[in-house]
Steps between C-alpha positions, in 0.01 A plus 500: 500500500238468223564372209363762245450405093750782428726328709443145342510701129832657620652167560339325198715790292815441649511130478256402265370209762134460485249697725450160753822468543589855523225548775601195710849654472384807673321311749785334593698814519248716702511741152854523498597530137865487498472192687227351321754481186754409678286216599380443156823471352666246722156289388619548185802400542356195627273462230779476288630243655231305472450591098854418420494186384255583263557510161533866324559413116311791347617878532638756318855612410616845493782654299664854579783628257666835634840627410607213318397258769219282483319271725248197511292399774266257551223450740295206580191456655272218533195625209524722191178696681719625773793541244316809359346627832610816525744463882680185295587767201632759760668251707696349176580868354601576816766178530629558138570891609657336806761289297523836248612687801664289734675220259479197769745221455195236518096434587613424856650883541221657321256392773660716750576795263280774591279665232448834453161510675700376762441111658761235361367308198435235726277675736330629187436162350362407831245772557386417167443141540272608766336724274454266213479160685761319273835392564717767322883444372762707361622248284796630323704803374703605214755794466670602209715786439667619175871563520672764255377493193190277566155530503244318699136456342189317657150383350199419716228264362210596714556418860641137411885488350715714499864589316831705577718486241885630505638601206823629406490772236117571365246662615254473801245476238685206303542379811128476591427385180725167563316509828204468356626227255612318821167502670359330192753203396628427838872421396694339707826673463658789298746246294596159439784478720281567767247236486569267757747198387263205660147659292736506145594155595137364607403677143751390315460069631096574396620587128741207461264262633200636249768511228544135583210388381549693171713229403726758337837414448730637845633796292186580401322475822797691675423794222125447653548573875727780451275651286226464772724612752607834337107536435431449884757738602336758263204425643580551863756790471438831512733582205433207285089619535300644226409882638147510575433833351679395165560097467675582169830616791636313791558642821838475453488722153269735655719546793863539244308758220458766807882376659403315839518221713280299666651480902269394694064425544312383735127375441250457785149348453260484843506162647727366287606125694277553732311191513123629494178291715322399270103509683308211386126690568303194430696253770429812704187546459418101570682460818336821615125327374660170692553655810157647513 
């Protein structure tokens, strides 16, 4: 069968391969379409294979609130370029409308939830791996629903962090607003009782032993470190924080003047622990002038 350039266009559409590879496809397949993509996506499944132990610490993270349930996603791929190429976008929309929909328990049953276009999330990430030519990974999820008389609000900082935040009592709007507060002082908890024992301790040793070398008498230098130590809990709780939009408040007087409660947030940056390659160009470029 000949392979016609509106048949190599119609196969460039539905894949997004390039035209080489689309027209050896054909050739292979005698014109056959249909099998031509079948073909093409079991290659694509095998370039991801091969991509997977690449690193994807860039991305973009997508938040959905509906009905007083909210969700965070976050994609990774290998370069901020292909973060913003317009198949990555769809594909990550299309994952956080996924979870939205479909509520799966964990990343692992996500990949073989179906969208609503149809393939699983898996087969989706796939075909779009071959598109882009990065390793692509849905790296985690976050659900939260409001129970009765609770309100769940989310802020978005570009396409980079992300915040759900539960509150009890409020408004969605107050609830944004502490979302937003989140995004930009990264606490580490909503209260003091819930910072971790072992960091209050590590924090606590570091004061004594600078309030050592005061040379202070012990009462004195035991006045010292818990004064540092209620200022470090201030510092990294979301109540004890000064409210961005008015420093003059905390969080936690912000939160009591309109009658709610803090519950629950979650704050996702992209690539967040991901340890990054870091490209040294110049070694690059002097073992490539070496080898020539």
């Amino acid at each position: 069968m000949a392979i016609t350039a509106s048949l190599v266009k119609e196969l460039r559409e539905r894949t997004g391969a390039g035209m080489m590879e689309c027209k050896k496809m054909l050739t292979q397949t005698d014109g056959d379409i249909e099998l031509a993509i079948e073909e093409m996506r079991k290659n694509g499944a095998a370039q991801a294979d091969k991509k997977a132990g690449r690193i994807a610490a860039e991305g973009t993270i997508v938040t959905l609130v509906e009905g007083g349930k909210g969700v965070a996603v976050e994609v990774n791929s290998e370069t901020d370029f292909s973060a913003k190429d317009e198949f990555f976008v769809a594909f990550a929309n299309q994952v956080a409308q996924t979870v939205l929909v479909n509520s799966p328990s964990d990343v692992e049953a996500l990949a073989t939830t179906a969208t609503a276009e149809g393939p699983t999330v898996e087969e989706a990430r796939q075909t779009l791996i071959q598109k882009i030519g990065e390793n692509i990974t849905v790296r985690r999820f976050q659900i939260m629903e409001a129970g009765d008389g609770e309100v769940v609000g989310a802020y978005q900082h570009g396409n980079t962090i992300s915040v759900l935040t539960r509150l009890s009592g409020g408004s969605e709007g107050l609830a944004k607003d502490v979302s937003m507060h989140i995004a930009a002082s990264r606490p580490v908890c909503v209260s003091a009782d819930e910072v971790p024992a072992e960091l209050l301790a590590k924090e606590r040793e570091i004061y004594a032993a600078q309030a050592a070398d005061s040379g202070k008498p012990p009462e004195i230098m035991e006045k010292m470190v818990d004064g540092r130590v209620r200022k470090y809990l201030n510092e990294v709780t979301l109540l004890g924080q000064a409210f961005v939009k008015d420093p003059d408040v905390t969080v936690e007087k912000l939160l009591k003047s309109a009658g709610a409660d803090c519950k629950q947030f979650v704050r996702y940056e992209v690539g967040e622990g991901i340890e990054k390659k870091e490209d040294d160009f110049v070694s690059e470029v002097m073992a490539q002038a070496g080898k020539a």
